[in-house]
C-alpha positions in Angstrom: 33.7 18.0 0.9 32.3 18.9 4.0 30.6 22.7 4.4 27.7 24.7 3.0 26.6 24.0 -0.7 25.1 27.4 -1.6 21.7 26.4 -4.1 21.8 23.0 -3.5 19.2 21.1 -5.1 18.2 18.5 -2.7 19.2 18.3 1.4 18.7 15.3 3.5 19.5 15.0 7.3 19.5 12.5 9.7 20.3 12.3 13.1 19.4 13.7 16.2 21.6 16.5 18.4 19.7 14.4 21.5 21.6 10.9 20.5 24.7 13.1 19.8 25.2 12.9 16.1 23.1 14.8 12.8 24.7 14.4 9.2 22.9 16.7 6.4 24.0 15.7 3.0 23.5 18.7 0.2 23.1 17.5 -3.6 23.6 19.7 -6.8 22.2 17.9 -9.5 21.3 18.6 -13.3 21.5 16.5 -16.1 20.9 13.4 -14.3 24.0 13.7 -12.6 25.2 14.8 -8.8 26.9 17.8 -9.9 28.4 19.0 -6.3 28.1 16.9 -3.0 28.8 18.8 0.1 28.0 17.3 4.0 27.9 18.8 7.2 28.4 16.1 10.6 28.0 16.8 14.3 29.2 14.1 16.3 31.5 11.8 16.3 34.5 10.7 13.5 32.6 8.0 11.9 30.0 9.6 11.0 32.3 12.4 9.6 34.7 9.7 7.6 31.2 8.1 6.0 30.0 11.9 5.0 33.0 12.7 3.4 33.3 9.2 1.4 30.0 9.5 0.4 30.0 12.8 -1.1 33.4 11.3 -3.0 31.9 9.0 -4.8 28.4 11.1 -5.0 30.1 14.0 -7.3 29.9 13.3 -10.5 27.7 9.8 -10.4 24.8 9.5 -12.2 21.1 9.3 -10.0 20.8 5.6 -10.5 24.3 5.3 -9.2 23.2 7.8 -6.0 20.2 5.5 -5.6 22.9 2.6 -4.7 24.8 3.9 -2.2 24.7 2.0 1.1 25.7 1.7 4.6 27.6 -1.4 3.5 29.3 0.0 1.1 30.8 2.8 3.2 31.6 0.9 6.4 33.1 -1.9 3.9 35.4 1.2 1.8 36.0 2.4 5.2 37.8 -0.8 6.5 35.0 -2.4 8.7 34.2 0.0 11.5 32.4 -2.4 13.7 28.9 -2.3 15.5 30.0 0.7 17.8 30.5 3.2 15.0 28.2 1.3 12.3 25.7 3.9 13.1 28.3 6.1 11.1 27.2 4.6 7.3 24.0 4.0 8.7 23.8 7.7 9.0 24.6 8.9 6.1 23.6 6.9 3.8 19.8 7.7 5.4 20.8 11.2 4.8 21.6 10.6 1.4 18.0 8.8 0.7 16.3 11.4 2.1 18.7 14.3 -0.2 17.1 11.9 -3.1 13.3 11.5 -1.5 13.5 15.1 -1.7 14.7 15.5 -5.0 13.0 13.2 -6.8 9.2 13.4 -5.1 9.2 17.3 -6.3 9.2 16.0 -9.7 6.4 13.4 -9.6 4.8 13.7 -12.6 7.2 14.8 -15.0 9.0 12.8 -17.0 13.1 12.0 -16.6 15.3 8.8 -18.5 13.5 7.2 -21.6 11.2 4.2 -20.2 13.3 0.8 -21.2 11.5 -1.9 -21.2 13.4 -4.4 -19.7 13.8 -1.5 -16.7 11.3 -2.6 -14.3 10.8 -0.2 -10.8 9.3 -2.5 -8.0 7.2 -1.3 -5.8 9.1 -2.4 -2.1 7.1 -2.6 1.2 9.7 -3.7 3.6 8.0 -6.9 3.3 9.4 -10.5 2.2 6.6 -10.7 -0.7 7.9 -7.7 -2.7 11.7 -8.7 -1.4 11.4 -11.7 -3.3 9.5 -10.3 -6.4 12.9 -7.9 -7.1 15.2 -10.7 -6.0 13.5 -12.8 -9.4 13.2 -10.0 -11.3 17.1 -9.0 -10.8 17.6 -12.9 -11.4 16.3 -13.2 -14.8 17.9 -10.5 -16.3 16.2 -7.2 -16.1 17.1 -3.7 -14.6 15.5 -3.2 -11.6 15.1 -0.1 -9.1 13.0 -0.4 -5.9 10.9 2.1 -5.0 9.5 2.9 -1.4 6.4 5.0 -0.7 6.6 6.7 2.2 2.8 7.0 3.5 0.9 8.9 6.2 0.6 7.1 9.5 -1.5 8.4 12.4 0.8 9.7 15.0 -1.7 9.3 18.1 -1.4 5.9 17.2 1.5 2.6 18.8 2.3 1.4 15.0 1.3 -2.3 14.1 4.2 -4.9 14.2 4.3 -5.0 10.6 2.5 -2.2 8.8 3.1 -0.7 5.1 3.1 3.1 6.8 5.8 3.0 9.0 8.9 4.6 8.9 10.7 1.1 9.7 9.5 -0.4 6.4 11.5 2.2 4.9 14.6 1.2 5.5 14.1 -2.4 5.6 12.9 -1.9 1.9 16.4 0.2 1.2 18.8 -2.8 3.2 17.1 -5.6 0.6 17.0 -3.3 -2.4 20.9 -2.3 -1.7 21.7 -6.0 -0.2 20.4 -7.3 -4.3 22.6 -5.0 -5.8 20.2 -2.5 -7.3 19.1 1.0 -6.7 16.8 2.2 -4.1 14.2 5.5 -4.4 11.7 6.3 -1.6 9.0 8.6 -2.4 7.2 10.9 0.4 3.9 9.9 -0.6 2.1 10.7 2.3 0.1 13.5 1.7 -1.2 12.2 -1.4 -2.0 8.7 0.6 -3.8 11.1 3.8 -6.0 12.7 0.9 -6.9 10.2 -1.3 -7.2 7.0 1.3 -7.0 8.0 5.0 -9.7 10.9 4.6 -11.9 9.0 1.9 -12.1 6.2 4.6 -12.9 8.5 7.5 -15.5 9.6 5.4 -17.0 6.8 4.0 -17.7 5.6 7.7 -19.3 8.9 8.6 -21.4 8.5 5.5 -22.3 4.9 7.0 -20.4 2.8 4.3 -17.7 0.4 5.0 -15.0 1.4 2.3 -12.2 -0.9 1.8 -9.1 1.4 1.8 -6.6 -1.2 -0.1 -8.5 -1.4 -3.3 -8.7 2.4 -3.2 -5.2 3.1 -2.4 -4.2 0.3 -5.4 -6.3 1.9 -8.0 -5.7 5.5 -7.1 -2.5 6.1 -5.1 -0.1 3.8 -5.0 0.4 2.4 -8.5 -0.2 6.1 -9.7 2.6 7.3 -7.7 4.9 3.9 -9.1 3.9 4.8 -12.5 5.1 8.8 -11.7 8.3 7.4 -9.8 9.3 4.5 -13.1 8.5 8.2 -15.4 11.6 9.6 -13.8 13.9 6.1 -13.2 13.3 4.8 -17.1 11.7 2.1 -16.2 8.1 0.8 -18.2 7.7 -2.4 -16.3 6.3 -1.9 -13.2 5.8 -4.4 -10.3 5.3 -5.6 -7.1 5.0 -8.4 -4.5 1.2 -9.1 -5.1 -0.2 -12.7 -5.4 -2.3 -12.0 -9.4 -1.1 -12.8 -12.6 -1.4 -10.9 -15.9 -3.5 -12.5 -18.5 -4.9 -11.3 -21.6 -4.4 -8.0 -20.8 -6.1 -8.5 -17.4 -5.9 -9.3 -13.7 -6.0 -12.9 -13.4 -5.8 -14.6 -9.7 -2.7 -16.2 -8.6 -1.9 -19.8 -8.7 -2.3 -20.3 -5.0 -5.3 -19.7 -4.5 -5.5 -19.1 -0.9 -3.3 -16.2 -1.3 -4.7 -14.8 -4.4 -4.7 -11.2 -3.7 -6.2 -10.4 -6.9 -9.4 -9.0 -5.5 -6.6 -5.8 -4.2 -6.2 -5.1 -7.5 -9.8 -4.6 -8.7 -10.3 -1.2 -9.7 -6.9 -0.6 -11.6 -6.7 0.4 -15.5 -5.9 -0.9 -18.5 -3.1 1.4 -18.9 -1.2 0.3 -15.8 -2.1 -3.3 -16.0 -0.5 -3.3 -19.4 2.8 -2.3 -17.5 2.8 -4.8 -14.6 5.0 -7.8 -13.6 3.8 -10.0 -10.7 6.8 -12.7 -9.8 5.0 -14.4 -7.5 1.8 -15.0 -9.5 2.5 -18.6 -9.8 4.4 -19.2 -6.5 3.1 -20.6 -3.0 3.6 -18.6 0.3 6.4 -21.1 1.7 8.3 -20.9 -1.7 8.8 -17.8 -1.8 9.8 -17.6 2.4 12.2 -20.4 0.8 13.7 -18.4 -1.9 14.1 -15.2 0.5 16.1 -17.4 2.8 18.4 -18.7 0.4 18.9 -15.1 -0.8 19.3 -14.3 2.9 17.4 -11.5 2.8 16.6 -9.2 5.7 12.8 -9.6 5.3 13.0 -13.6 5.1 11.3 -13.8 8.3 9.1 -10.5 8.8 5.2 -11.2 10.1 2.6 -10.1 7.3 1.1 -6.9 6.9 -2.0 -5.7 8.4 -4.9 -5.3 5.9 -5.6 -1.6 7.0 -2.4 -0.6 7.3 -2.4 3.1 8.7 -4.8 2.9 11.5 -2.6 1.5 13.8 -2.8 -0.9 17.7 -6.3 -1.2 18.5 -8.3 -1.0 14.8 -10.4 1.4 13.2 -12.5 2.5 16.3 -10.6 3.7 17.9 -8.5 5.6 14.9 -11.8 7.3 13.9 -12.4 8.5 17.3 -8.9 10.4 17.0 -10.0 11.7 13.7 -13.0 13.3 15.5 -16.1 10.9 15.5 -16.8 11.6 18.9 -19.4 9.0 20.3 -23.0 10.2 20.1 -26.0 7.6 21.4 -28.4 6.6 19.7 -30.5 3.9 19.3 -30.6 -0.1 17.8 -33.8 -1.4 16.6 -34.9 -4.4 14.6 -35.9 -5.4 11.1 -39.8 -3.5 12.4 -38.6 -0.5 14.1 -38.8 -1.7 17.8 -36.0 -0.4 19.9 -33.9 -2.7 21.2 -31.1 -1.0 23.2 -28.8 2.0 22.4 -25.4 2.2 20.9 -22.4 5.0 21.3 -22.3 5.7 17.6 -23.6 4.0 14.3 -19.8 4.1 12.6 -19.0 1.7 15.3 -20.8 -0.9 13.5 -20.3 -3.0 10.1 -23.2 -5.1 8.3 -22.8 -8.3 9.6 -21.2 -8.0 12.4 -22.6 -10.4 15.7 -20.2 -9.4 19.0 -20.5 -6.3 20.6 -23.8 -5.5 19.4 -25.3 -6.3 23.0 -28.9 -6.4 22.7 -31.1 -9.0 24.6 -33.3 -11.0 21.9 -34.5 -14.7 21.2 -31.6 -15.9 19.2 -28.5 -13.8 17.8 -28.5 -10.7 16.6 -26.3 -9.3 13.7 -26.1 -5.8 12.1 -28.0 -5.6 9.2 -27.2 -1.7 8.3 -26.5 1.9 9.9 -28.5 5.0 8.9 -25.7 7.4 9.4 -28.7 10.5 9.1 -30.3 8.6 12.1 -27.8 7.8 14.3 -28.8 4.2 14.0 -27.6 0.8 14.2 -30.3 -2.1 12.4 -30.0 -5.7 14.0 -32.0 -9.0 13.1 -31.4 -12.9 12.6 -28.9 -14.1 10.3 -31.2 -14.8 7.3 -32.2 -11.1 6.5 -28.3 -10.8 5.8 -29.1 -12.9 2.9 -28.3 -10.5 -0.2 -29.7 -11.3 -3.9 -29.2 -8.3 -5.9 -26.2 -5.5 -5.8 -25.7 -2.2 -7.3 -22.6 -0.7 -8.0 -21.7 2.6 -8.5 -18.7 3.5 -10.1 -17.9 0.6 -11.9 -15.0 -0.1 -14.5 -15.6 -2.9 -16.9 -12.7 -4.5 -18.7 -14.8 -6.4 -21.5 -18.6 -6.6 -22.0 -20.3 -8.8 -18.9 -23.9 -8.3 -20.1 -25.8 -11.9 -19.1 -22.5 -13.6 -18.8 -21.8 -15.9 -16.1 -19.7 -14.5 -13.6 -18.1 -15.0 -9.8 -18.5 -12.4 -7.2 -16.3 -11.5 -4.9 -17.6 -9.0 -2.0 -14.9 -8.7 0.1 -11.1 -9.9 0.2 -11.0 -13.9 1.2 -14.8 -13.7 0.3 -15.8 -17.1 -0.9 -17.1 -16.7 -4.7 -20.3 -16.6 -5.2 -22.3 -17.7 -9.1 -23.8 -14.1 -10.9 -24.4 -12.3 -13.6 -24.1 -8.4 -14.3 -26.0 -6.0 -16.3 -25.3 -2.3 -17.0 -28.1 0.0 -16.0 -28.9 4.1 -16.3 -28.1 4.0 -12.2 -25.0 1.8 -12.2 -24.0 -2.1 -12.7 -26.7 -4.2 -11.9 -25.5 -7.9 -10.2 -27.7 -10.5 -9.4 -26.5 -13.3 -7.3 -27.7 -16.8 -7.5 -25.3 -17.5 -4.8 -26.8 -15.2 -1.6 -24.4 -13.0 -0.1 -24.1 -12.4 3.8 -22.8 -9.0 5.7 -22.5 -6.8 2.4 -22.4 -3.2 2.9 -22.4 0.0 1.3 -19.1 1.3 0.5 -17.0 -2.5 -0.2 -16.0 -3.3 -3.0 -17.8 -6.4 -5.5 -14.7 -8.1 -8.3 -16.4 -9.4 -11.0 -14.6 -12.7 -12.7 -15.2 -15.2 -15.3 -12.9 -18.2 -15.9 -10.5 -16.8 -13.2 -9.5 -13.0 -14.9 -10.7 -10.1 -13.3 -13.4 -8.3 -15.3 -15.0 -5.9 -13.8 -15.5 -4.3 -10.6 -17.3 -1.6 -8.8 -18.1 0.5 -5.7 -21.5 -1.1 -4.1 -24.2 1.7 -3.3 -27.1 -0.6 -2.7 -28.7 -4.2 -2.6 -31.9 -5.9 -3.5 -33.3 -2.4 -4.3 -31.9 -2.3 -8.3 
């Protein structure tokens, strides 16, 4: 097994020469099968023994049976090699995932096995949340396949302890999926994730908007990508570890309300929502911590996410400096016009914000926008944050809202606030009986009415509409 494999298909390496030991796996595949498995290994005999085992059982298997194989597997077949040469398996079978990343993320977007319905691909963050939701899934009876994106991450910046973009995640995601027993895909996702969130937020703040990056990459990335990945698996179902429920053929929050992560999922379509499976839609926070101990799975204990995952130690200041907003004076002024002080750049600022605006006035001040043409940073008392009316701009509408009563919801963990909506020739017009404070250009507004996400849409302006 081991040597050159002239035309393979799909190559994955791991390793480094500097730690002493690199294993590239070469795949030929057609017809859904690993036609010819071939392996070259520097370094030391474990690694070697692992290569060679793997591309043993590899010839011949079918993909979902590739997507299984696992460091435990090979140290187990291999008669228990220890922690000094576990880095063997550990090897390999990261060289094998990677053949596969390769393989299968060229072909996004085409379609492979027959979707099966009870074959349901879950999207796995590394986390204990979307642990679980395959750990149930697998429970009552239904196919599952994990599948990993593999996003952009800035590399000028020290990664967050837990954080869906880095390359740790990955692995942790491939341990639980292999440790339940089912098969494991990662997808290199991160150019399309750099395009269609990192840049869109960089430039949101240099337009002077405050986009919210995980309702964009929901809606337009990442369950596209799931969808494209569960095309080539077989699988129609698609879910993931996401606090909502399905209901009606909508997004309905979750059961616990205080981890209802519904307002996430706000600008996703029909289509896809007709496809999804939330497990944990009607389970509490410690129940499921409970049920991923019992399973003893590797993410029973990991720290949650961050909510803007790619932008690393330190927040979003200083991630936009490194993507080029330099900082450029300018000045802060109030409600009339009347300096007040200077600032180092208006995208430094959100509406609403109170600390660090550093102005001397008669009571405190809070940021009530940022001309982004200007250079300038607006400040006043808390009251003129007060906001009645909202436009929004795109909007998606999942059943008719005109007059109804409605809750709004302007940001995640935003309290909801009593409205109604009405279409207009310049975008959904909202009215809120219940003022809101801090919104900005750029966030996004959920609609819902008795609990089931309605609507939702992109908000361009306020009490102007």
């Amino acid at each position: 097994m081991a040597g050159e494999l002239s035309g393979a298909d799909a190559i994955g390496e791991s390793g480094s020469a500097g730690c002493g030991d690199v294993v590239r796996i070469q795949l030929a595949i057609s017809g859904g099968t690993v036609r010819s498995a071939r392996f070259l290994a520097f370094g030391c005999g474990a690694a070697t023994a692992s290569a060679n085992l793997a591309c043993e059982r590899l010839t011949g298997a079918g993909l979902l049976d590739a997507l299984s194989l696992s460091a435990e597997w090979l140290d187990t077949e291999l008669g228990g090699l220890g922690s000094d040469r576990r880095h063997g398996p550990e090897l390999v079978a990261d060289a094998v995932a990677r053949a596969l990343e390769h393989w299968y993320s060229n072909r996004l977007g085409q379609v492979g096995l027959p979707l099966a319905r009870n074959h349901v691909a879950v999207a796995m963050s590394g986390g204990v949340d979307s642990a679980v939701a395959a750990q149930l899934l697998r429970a009552a009876g239904h196919e599952v396949v994990g599948v990993t994106m593999r996003l952009w991450h800035d590399p000028g910046a020290a990664a967050a302890e837990r954080s869906c973009c880095s390359p740790e995640t990955v692995q942790m995601a491939r341990r639980t999926a292999h440790g339940l027993g089912i098969p494991h895909l990662t997808i290199d996702a991160a150019e399309a994730f750099r395009r269609g969130v990192v840049e869109r937020f960089i430039q949101g703040y240099a337009a002077g908007r405050t986009p919210n990056p995980c309702v964009t990459c929901n809606g337009e990335v990442r369950f596209s990508i799931l969808a494209q990945a569960a095309a080539l698996l077989g699988a129609r179902g698609l879910a993931t570890g996401h606090y909502a429920r399905v209901q009606d053929g909508t997004i309905a929050r979750a059961t616990d309300t205080d981890k209802d992560q519904s307002y996430m999922l706000a600008m996703l379509t029909p289509a896809t929502i007709d496809r999804l499976v939330f497990p944990l839609g009607a389970l509490r926070k410690d129940e499921v911590r409970e049920i991923a101990h019992t399973a003893k799975l590797p993410a029973a204990d990991a720290v949650e996410s961050q909510e803007v995952c790619f932008v690393g130690v330190g927040g979003y200041v200083p991630f936009l400096e490194r993507a080029g907003m330099a900082p450029t004076p300018g000045p802060i002024v109030d409600e009339e016009g009347t300096d007040l002080g200077t600032h180092d750049g208006y995208w430094r600022y959100t509406v609403g914000q109170r600390r660090g605006v550093g102005v001397s006035a008669d009571g405190p001040r809070y940021v009530l926008g940022t001309d982004a043409a200007t250079n300038t940073v607006v400040v006043g008392p808390r009251e003129l944050l007060a906001t009645h009316e909202l436009r929004l701009q795109p909007f998606t509408l999942n059943e008719s809202v005109d007059g109804a009563h409605l809750e709004v919801r302007v940001r995640y963990r935003g309290k909801a606030l009593r409205g109604q909506a009405h279409p207009t020739e310049n975008g959904l017009r909202v009215t809120l009986q219940d003022p809101a404070d801090g919104v900005a250009p750029g966030q996004t507004a959920a609609l819902y009415r008795d609990g089931r996400l309605v609507g939702a849409g992109v908000i361009t302006g306020k009490d102007d509409v």
